[in-house]
C-alpha positions in Angstrom: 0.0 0.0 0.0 1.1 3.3 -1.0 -0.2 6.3 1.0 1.6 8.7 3.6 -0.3 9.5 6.4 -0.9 13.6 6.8 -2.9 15.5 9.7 -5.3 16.8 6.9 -7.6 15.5 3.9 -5.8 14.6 0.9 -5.9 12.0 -2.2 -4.4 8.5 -1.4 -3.4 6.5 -3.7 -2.9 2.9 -3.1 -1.6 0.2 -5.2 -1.3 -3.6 -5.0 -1.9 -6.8 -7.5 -4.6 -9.6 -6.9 -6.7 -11.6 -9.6 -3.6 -11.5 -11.5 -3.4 -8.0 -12.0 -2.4 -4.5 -10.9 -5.2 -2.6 -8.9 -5.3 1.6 -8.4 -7.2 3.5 -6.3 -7.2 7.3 -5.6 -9.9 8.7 -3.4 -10.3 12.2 -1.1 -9.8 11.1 2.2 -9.9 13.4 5.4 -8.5 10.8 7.9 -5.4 8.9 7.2 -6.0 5.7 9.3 -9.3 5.5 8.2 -7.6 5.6 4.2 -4.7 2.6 5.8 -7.7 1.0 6.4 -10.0 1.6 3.6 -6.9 0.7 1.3 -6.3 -2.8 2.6 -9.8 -3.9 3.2 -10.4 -3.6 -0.6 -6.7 -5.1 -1.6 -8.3 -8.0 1.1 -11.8 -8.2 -1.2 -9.8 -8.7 -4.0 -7.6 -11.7 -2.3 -10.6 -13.4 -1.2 -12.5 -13.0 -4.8 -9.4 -14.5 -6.5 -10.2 -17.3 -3.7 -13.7 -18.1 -4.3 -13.7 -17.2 -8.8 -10.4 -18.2 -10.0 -10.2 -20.9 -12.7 -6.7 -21.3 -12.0 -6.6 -21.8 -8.1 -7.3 -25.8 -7.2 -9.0 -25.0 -4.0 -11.4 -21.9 -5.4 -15.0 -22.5 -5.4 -15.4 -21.8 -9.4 -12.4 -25.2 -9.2 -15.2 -27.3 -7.1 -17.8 -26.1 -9.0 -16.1 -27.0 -12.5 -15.4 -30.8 -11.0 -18.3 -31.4 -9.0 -21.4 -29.6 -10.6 -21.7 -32.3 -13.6 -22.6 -35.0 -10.8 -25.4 -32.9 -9.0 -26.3 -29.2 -7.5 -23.2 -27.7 -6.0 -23.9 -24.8 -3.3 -22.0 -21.6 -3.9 -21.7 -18.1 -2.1 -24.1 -15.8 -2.5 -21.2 -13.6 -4.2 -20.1 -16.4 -6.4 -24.1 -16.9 -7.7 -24.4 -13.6 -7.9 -21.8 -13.6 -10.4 -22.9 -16.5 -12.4 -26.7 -14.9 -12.5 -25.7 -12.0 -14.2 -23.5 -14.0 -16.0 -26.1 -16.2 -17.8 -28.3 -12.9 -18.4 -25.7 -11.1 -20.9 -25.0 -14.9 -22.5 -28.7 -14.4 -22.8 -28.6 -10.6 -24.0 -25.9 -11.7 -26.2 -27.5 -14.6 -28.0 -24.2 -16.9 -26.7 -21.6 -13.9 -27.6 -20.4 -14.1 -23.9 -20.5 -17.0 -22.4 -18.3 -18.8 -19.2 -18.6 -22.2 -20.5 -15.4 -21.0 -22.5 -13.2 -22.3 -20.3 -13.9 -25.1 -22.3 -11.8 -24.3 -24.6 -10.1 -21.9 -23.0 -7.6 -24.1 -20.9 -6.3 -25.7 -24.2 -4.9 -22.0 -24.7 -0.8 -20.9 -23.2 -0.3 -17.7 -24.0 3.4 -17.8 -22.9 4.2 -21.1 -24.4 2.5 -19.8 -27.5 0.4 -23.0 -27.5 -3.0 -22.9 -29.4 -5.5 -26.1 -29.9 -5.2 -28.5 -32.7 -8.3 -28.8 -34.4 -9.3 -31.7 -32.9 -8.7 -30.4 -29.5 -10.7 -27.8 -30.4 -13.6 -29.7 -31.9 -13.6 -31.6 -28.2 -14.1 -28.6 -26.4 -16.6 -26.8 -28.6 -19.0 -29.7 -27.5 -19.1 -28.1 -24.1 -19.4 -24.7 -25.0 -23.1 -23.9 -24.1 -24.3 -21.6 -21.0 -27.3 -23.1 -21.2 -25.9 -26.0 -19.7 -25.4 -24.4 -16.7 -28.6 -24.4 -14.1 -29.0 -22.0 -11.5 -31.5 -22.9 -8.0 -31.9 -19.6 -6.4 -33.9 -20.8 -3.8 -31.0 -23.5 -3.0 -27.8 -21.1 -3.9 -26.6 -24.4 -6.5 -25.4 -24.6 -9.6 -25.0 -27.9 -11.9 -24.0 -28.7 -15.2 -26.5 -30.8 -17.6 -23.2 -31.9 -19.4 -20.1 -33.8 -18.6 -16.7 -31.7 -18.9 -18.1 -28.4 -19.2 -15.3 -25.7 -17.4 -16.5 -22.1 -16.1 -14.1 -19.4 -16.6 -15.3 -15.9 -14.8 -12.6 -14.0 -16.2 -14.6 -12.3 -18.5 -16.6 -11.0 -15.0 -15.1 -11.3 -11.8 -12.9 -8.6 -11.9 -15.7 -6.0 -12.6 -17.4 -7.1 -9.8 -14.2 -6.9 -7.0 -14.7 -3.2 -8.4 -18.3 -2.8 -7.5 -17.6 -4.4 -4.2 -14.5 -2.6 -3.7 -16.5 1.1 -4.3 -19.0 -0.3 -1.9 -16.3 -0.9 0.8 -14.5 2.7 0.1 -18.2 4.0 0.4 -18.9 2.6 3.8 -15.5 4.3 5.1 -17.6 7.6 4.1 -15.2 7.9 0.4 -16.9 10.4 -1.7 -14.6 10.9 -4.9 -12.5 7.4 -6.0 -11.2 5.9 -8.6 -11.0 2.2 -8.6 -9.3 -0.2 -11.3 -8.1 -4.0 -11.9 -6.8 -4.2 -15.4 -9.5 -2.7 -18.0 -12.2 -2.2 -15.5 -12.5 0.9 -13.7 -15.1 2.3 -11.3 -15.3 5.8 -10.5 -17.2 7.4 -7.2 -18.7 11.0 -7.6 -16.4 13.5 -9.7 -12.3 14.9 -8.8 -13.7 17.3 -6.2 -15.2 19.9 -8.8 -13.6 18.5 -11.8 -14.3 15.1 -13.9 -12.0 12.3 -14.0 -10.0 12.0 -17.1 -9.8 8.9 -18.2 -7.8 7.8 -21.4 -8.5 4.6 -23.6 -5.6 3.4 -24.7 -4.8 2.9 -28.4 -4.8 -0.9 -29.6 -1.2 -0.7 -31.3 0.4 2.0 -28.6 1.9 0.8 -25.2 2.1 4.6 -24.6 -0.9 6.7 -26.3 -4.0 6.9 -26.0 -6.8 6.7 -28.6 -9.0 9.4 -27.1 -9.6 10.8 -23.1 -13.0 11.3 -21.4 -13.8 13.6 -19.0 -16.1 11.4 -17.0 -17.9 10.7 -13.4 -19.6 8.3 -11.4 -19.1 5.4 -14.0 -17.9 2.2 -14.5 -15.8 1.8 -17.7 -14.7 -1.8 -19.2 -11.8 -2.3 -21.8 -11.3 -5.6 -23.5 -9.0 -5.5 -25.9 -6.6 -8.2 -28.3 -3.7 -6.4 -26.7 -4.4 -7.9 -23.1 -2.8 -11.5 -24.0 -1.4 -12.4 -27.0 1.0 -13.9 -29.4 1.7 -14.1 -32.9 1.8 -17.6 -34.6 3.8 -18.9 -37.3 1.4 -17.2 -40.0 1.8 -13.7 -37.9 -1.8 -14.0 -36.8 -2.5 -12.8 -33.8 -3.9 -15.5 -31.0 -5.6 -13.3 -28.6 -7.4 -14.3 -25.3 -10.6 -13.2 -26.1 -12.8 -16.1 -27.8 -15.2 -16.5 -29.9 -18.0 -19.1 -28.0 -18.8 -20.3 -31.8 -15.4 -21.0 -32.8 -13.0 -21.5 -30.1 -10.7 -19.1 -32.0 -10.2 -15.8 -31.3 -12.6 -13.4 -32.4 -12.2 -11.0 -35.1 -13.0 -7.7 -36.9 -12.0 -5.6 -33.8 -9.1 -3.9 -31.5 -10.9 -3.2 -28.3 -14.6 -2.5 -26.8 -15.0 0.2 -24.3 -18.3 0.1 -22.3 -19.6 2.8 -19.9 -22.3 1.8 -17.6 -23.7 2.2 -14.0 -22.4 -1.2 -12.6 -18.4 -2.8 -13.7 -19.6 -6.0 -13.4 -22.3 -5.6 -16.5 -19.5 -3.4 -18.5 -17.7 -6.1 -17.9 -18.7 -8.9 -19.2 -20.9 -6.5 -22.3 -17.1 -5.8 -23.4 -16.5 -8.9 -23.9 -19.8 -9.7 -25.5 -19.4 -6.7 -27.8 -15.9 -7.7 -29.1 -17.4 -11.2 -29.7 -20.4 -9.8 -31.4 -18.2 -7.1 -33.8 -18.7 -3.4 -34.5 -22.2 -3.3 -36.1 -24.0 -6.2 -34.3 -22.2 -5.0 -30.9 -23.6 -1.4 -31.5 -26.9 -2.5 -32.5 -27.2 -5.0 -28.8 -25.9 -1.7 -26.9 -28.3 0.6 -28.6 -31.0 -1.2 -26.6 -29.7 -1.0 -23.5 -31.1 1.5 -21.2 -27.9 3.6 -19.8 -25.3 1.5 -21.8 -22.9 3.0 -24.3 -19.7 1.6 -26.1 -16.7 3.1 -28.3 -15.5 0.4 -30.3 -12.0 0.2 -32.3 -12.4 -1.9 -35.3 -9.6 -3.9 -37.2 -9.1 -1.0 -39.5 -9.0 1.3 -36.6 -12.0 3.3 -37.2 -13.8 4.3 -34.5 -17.8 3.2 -33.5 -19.3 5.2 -31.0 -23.1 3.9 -29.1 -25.9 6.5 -29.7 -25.5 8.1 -26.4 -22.0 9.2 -26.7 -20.7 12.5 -28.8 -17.5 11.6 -30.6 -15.1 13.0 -27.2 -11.9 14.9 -28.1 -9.2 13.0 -29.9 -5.7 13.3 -27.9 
């Protein structure tokens, strides 16, 4: 944690890394043990999210869930079904675009080994691509699979809603004005004390630039993008993270998808369903979405903006 304790209000900012990647805040606080405090009891939420939704963690509950639900109901934590509810509803708003039975396929990916699926591999996996294999009980907190070897991934999710949580926490320390990130999702609480946050989305070929900056406040803003985790193959291609449910491959026609909304957790996993989805079927799902709106970079770098947006100034 990174913040020096003063007699008098000021912005912290605190930094650390959990769910395998870096997480920012900045916030107005007027009392520094209270800001020690605040700062490490979101760092904490994080930890103990990468506990219970990590794919990659043997003893998470997403793990149990993945080995156990194909034999009957599993029962979950209410965060973890919260997750998997919201989940099904934008593999449902997205006609399959986003959907957490990639992990599917998704394991048979190493991004550092630059190791992709054969196509029989793949053809395996694609079998048990289908959300709609996975059954919610509300009444009983349980999920279970209808099929044998399906695999949950909530990476697509679970960050964006650490950040929801994590604003709720600041907010129960009496935090005002934050700024709260994990990778491409970002939450922000009220405005800069008088002036909008500025937040800048970063160019799809540029380590350094942005594409364009907003001047924006109490939002949540996603960024998916074939930048995040990549390599090139032997043909040059570009093997991104971010699959295509239909194919198994990674989708195409696009750069990045960002997604302003009220909640992280929807922008979230709507970036990822956008990208999926591409620039004109993306825009036309977003369009009907009541307080939704997306600026999409597409493969030959133009620039798609949602209805509700102005085109903002171009750095």
């Amino acid at each position: 944690m990174l913040a020096t304790p003063s007699a008098q209000a000021e912005w912290v900012r605190v930094s650390g890394t959990a769910m395998t990647t870096a997480i920012e805040m900045e916030f107005w606080a007027k009392d520094p043990v209270a800001a020690s405090e605040a700062g490490d009891a979101v760092l904490a939420l994080f930890d103990r999210i990468d506990r219970q939704m990590s794919r990659y963690r043997e003893d998470s509950e997403l793990s149990r869930v993945n080995r156990e639900a194909a034999s009957g109901p599993v029962e979950v934590s209410d965060s973890l079904f919260t997750v998997l509810q919201q989940s099904l509803r934008i593999s449902e708003l997205s006609s399959g675009a986003f959907d957490i039975s990639f992990g599917s396929v998704g394991y048979l990916y190493d991004y550092r080994a630059k190791r992709q699926p054969s196509d029989d591999e793949l053809a395996a996996g694609l079998a048990r691509v289908n959300y709609k294999s996975v059954v919610l009980d509300p009444d009983a907190n349980t999920v279970r699979f209808l099929d044998d070897g399906v695999r949950l991934d909530l990476g697509g999710i679970a960050k964006g809603y650490a950040v929801d949580r994590g604003i709720d926490i600041l907010k129960s320390f009496g935090i005002r004005h934050a700024r709260l990130s994990a990778g491409g999702d970002l939450r922000l609480l009220g405005d800069k004390r008088g002036k909008p946050w500025i937040v800048g989305i970063r160019d799809p070929r540029s380590e350094t630039r942005n594409a364009m900056v907003l001047p924006l406040t109490d939002v949540a803003v996603s960024t998916s993008g074939d930048y995040e985790r990549f390599f090139f193959d032997d043909n040059n291609e570009r093997i991104h993270h971010i699959l295509s449910p239909a194919t198994g491959r990674p989708a195409k026609g696009v750069q990045s998808v960002t997604i302003l909304g009220d909640d992280a957790m929807t922008t979230d996993g709507l970036s990822t369903a956008v990208f999926v989805l591409g620039a004109a079927k993306g825009l036309e799902m977003v369009n009907r979405l009541e307080g939704i709106d997306a600026i999409i970079i597409d493969e030959q770098r133009q620039v798609h903006y949602s209805e509700g947006l102005m085109a903002p100034e171009e750095s």
